[in-house]
C-alpha positions as a Markdown table, in Angstrom:
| # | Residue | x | y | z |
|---|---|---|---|---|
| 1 | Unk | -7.7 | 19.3 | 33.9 |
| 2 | Unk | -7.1 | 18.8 | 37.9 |
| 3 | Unk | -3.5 | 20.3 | 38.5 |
| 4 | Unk | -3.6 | 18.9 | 41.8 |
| 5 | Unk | -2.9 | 15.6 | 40.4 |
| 6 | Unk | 0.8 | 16.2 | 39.6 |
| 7 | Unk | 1.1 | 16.8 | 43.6 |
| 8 | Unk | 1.0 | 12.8 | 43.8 |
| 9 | Unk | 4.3 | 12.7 | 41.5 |
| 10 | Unk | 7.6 | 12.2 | 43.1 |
| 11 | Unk | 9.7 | 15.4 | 41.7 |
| 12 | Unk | 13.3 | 15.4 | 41.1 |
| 13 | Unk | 15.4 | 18.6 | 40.1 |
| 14 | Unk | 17.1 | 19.9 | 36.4 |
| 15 | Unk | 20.5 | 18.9 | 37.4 |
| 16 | Unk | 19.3 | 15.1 | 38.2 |
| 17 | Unk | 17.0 | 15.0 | 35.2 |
| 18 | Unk | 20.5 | 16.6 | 33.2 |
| 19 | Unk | 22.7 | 13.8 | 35.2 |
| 20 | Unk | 20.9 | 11.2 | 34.4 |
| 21 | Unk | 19.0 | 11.6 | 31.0 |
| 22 | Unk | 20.2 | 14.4 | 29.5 |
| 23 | Unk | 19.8 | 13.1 | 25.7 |
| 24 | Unk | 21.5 | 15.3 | 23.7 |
| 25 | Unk | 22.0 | 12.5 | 21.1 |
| 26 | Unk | 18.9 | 10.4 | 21.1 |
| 27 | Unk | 16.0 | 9.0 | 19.4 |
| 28 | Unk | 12.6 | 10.8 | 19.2 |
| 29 | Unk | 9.0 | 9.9 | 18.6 |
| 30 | Unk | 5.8 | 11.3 | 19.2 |
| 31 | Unk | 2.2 | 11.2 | 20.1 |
| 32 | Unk | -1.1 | 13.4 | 19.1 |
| 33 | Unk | -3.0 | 13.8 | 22.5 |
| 34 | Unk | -6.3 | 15.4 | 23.2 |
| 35 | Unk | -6.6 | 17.7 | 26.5 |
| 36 | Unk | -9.3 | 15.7 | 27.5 |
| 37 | Unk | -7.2 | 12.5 | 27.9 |
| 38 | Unk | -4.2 | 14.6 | 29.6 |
| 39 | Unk | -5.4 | 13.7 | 32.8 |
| 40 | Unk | -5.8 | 10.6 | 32.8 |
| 41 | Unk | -2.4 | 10.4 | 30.9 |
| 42 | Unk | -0.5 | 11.9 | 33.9 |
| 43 | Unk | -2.2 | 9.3 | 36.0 |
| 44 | Unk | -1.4 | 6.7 | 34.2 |
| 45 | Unk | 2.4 | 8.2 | 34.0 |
| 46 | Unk | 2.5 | 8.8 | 38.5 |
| 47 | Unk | 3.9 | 5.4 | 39.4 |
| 48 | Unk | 6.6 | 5.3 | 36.8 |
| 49 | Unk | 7.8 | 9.1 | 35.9 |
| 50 | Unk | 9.4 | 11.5 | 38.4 |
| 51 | Unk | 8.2 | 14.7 | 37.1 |
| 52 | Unk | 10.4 | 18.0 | 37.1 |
| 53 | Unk | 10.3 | 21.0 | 39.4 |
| 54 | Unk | 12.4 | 23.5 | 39.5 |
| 55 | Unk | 11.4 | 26.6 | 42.5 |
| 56 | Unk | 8.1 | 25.1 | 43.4 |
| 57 | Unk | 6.9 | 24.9 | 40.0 |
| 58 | Unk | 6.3 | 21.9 | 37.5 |
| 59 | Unk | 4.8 | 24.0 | 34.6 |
| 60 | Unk | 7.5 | 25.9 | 32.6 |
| 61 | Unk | 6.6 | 28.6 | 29.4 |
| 62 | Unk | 8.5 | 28.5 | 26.8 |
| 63 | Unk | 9.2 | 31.0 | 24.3 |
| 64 | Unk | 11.0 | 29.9 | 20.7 |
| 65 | Unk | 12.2 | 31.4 | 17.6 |
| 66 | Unk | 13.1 | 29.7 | 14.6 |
| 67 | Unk | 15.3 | 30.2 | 12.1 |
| 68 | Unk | 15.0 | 29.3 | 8.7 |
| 69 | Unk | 16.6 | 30.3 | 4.6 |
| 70 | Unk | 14.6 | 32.9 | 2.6 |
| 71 | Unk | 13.8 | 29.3 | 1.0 |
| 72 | Unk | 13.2 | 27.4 | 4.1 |
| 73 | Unk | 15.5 | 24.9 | 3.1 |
| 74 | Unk | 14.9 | 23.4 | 6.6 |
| 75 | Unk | 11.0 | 23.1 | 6.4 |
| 76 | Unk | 11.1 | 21.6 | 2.9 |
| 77 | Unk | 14.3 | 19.4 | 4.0 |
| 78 | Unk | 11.9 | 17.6 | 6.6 |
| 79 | Unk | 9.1 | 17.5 | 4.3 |
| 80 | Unk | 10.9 | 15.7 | 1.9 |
| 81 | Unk | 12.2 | 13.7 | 4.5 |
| 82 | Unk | 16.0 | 14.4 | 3.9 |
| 83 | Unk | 18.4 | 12.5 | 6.1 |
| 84 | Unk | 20.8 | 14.7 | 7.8 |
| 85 | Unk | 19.0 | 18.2 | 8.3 |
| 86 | Unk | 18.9 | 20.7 | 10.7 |
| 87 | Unk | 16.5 | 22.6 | 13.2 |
| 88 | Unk | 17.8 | 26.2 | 14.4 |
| 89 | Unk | 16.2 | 28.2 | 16.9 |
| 90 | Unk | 16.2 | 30.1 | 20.2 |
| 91 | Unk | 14.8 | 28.9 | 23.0 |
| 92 | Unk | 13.7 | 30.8 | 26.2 |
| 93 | Unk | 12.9 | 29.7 | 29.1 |
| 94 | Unk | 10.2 | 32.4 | 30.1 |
| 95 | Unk | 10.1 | 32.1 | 33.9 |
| 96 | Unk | 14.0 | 32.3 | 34.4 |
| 97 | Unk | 14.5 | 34.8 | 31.3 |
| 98 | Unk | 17.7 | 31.9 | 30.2 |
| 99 | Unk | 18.2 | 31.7 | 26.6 |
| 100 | Unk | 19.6 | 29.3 | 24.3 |
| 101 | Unk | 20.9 | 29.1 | 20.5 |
| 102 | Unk | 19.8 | 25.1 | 19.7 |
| 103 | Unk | 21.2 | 23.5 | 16.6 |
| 104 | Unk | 19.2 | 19.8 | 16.2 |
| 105 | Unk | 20.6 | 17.4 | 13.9 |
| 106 | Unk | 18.3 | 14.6 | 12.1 |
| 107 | Unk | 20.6 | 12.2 | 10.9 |
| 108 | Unk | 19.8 | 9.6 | 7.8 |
| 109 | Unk | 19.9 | 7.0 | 10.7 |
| 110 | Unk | 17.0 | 8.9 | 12.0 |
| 111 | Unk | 19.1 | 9.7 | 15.2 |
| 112 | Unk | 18.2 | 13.3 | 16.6 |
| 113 | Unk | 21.7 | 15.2 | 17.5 |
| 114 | Unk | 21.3 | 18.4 | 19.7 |
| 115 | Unk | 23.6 | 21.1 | 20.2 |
| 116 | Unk | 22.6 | 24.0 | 22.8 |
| 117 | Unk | 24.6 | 26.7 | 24.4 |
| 118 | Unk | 23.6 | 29.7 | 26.4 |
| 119 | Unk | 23.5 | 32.8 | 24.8 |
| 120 | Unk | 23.0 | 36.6 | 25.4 |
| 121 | Unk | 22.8 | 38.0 | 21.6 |
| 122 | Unk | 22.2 | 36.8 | 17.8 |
| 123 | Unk | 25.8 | 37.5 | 17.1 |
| 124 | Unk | 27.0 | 34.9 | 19.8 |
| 125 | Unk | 23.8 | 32.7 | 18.3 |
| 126 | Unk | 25.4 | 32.8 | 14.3 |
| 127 | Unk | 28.6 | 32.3 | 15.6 |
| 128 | Unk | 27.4 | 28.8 | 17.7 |
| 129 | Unk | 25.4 | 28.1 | 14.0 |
| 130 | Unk | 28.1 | 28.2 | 11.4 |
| 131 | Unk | 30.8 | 26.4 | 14.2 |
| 132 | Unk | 27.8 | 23.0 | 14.0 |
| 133 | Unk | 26.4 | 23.4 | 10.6 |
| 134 | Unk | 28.8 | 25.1 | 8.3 |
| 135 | Unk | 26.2 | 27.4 | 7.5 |
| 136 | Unk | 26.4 | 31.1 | 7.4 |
| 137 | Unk | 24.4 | 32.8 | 10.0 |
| 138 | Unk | 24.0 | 35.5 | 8.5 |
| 139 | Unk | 22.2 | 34.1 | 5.4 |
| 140 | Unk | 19.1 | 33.1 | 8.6 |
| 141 | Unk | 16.4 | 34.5 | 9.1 |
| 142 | Unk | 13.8 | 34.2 | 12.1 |
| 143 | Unk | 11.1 | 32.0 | 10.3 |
| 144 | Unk | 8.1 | 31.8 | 13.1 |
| 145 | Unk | 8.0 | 32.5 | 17.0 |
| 146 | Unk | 6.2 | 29.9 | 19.2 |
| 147 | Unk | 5.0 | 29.8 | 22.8 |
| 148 | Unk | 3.6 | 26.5 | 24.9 |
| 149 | Unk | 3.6 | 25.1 | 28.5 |
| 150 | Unk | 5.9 | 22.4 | 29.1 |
| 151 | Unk | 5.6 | 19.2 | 31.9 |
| 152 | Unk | 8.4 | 17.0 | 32.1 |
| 153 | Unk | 8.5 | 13.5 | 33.3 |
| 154 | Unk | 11.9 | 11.1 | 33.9 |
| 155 | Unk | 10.9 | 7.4 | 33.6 |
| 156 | Unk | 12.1 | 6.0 | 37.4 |
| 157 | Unk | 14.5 | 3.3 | 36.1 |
| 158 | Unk | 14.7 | 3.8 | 32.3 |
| 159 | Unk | 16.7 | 6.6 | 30.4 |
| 160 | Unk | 13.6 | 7.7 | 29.0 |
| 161 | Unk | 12.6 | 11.6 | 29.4 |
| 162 | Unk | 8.5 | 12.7 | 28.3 |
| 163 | Unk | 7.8 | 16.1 | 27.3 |
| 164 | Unk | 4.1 | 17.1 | 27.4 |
| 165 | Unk | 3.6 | 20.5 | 25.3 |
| 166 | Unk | 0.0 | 22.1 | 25.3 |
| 167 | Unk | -1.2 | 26.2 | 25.1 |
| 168 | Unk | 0.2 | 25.9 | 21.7 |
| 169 | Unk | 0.6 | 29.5 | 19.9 |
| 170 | Unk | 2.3 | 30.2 | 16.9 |
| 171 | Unk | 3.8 | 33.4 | 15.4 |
| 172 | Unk | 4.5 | 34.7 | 12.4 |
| 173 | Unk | 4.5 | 38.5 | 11.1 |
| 174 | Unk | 1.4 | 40.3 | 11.7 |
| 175 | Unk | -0.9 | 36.5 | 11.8 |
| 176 | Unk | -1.5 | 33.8 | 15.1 |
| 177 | Unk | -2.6 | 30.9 | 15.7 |
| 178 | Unk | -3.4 | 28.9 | 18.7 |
| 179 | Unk | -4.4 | 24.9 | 19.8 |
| 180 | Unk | -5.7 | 25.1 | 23.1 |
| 181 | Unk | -7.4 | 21.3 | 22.9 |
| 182 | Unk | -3.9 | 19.2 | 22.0 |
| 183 | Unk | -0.7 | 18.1 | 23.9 |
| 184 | Unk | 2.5 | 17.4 | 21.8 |
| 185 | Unk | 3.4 | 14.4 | 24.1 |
| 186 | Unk | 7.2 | 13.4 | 22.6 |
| 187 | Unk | 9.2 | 11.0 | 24.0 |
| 188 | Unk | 13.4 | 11.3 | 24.3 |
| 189 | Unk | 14.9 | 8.1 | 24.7 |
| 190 | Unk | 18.5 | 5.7 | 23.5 |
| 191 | Unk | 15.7 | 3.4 | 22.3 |
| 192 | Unk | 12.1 | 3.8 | 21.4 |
| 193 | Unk | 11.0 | 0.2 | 20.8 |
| 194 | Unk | 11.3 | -0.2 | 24.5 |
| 195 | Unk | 9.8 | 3.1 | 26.1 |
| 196 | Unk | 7.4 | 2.5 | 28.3 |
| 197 | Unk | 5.0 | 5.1 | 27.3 |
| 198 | Unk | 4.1 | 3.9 | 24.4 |
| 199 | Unk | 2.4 | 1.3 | 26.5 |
| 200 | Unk | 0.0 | 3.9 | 27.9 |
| 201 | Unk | -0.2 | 5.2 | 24.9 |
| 202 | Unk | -1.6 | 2.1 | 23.4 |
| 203 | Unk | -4.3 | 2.0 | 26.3 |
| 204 | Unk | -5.3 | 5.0 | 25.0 |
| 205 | Unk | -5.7 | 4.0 | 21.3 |
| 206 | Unk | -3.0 | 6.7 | 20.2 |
| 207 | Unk | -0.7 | 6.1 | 17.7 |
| 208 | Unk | 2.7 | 8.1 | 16.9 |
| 209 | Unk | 2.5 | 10.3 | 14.1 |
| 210 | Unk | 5.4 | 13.2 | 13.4 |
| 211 | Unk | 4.9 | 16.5 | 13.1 |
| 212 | Unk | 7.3 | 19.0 | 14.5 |
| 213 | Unk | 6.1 | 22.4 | 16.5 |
| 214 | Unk | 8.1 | 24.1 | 13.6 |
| 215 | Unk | 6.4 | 22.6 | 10.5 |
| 216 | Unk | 3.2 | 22.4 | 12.4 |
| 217 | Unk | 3.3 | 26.4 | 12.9 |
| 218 | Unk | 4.8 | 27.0 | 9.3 |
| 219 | Unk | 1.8 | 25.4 | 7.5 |
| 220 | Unk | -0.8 | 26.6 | 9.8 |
| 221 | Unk | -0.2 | 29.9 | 8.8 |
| 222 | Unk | 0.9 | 30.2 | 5.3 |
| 223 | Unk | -2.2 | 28.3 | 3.8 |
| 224 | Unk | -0.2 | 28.2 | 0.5 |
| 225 | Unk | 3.0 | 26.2 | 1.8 |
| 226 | Unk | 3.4 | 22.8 | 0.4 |
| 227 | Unk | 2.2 | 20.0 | 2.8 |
| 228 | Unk | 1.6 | 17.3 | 1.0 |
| 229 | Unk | 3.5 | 14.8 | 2.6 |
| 230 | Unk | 2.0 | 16.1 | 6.2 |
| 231 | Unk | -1.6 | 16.9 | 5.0 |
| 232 | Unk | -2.5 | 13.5 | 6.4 |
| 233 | Unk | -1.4 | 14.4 | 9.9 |
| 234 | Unk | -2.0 | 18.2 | 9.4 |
| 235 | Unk | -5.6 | 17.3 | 9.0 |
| 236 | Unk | -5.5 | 14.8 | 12.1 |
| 237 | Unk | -4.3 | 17.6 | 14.0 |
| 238 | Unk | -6.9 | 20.2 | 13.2 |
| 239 | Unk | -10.1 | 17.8 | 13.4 |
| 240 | Unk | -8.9 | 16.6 | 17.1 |
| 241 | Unk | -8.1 | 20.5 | 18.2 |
| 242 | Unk | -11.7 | 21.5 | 16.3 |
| 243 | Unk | -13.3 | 18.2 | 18.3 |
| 244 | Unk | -11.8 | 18.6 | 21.5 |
């Protein structure tokens, strides 16, 4: 991949990309990308997308840890595909050291709701929890840790944000697991049957598919976790990452 290439994209800062498209309530969808095609991705992305830079950089780490039931009522909620479920983690934003309690809402209209508010410690974290979701903090547990490289793009005249997630590492316990050959390329918008991305996508003969970072990690590491109704893309996932 030739970094220099993002030097050729306008850049605009966090408080204009949180002016403009912040998307707290939004739809979501997103697309399967091979590292070899990120390149040519970006360049196809230059003329249309500002991209993000905060302090001289355009590359961010991120750090995330979920939370879950004993059960993991959430994982099995979205495998079933159950309207009206919830995604709880922590989010850190590794250069800056911020963190963030996040409580995403998928609702039966498949509308993504996101709640997010800075934080300093778990109490402050199940106190945000149970004041969204009625659930009891207490009864949460931290379910899998992640870690991946973010670039962000603003579409210049659309409300349409990209998020371009690759160094994928998951965490859980004493076992890891890491996809150095894929980009989780997702796409945050007030309507997706008018993004523009998915135009480029289409040059590249890549179709959506949806597999979230925390069901993703979950089922890569617990061999034994039920996946039927994501073995299909599960498997799509590992033969492009093995192929890449």
């Amino acid at each position: 991949m030739n970094w220099d290439l993002l030097h050729f994209f306008d850049t605009i800062s966090l408080s204009y990309l949180e002016d403009r498209a912040l998307l707290l309530n939004r739809k979501e969808i997103k697309f399967l990308v091979p590292i070899a095609l990120l390149e040519s991705v970006l360049k196809d992305c230059k003329n249309d997308y500002d991209l993000l830079k905060i302090n001289e950089l355009t590359e961010f780490k991120y750090s995330t840890n979920y939370y879950d039931t004993s059960d993991l009522k959430f994982y099995f909620d979205h495998h079933n595909g159950k309207g009206n479920r919830f995604k709880i983690r922590e989010r850190e934003y590794t250069q800056t050291g911020q963190k963030y309690i996040e409580v995403k809402t998928k609702t039966n209209k498949n509308q993504t709701i996101k709640f997010r508010n800075i934080i300093d410690n778990w109490s402050e974290s199940k106190e945000f929890i149970e004041a969204h979701t009625k659930l009891i903090g207490s009864d949460l547990h931290q379910s899998l840790c992640s870690e991946y490289t973010r670039i962000t793009l603003l579409h210049k005249q659309r409300k349409e944000k990209v998020t371009l997630d690759f160094n994928l590492a998951f965490f859980e316990k004493q076992q890891s697991i890491q996809y150095n050959n894929l980009v989780i390329a997702e796409v945050k918008a007030d309507n997706i049957s008018t993004i523009h991305f998915n135009t480029i996508m289409k040059k590249h003969k890549i179709r959506s598919g949806s597999l979230s970072k925390y069901c993703l990690g979950l089922i890569s590491l617990n061999s034994t976790l039920k996946k039927n109704n994501f073995k299909m893309i599960f498997n799509q996932f590992i033969n492009a990452n093995n192929n890449g």
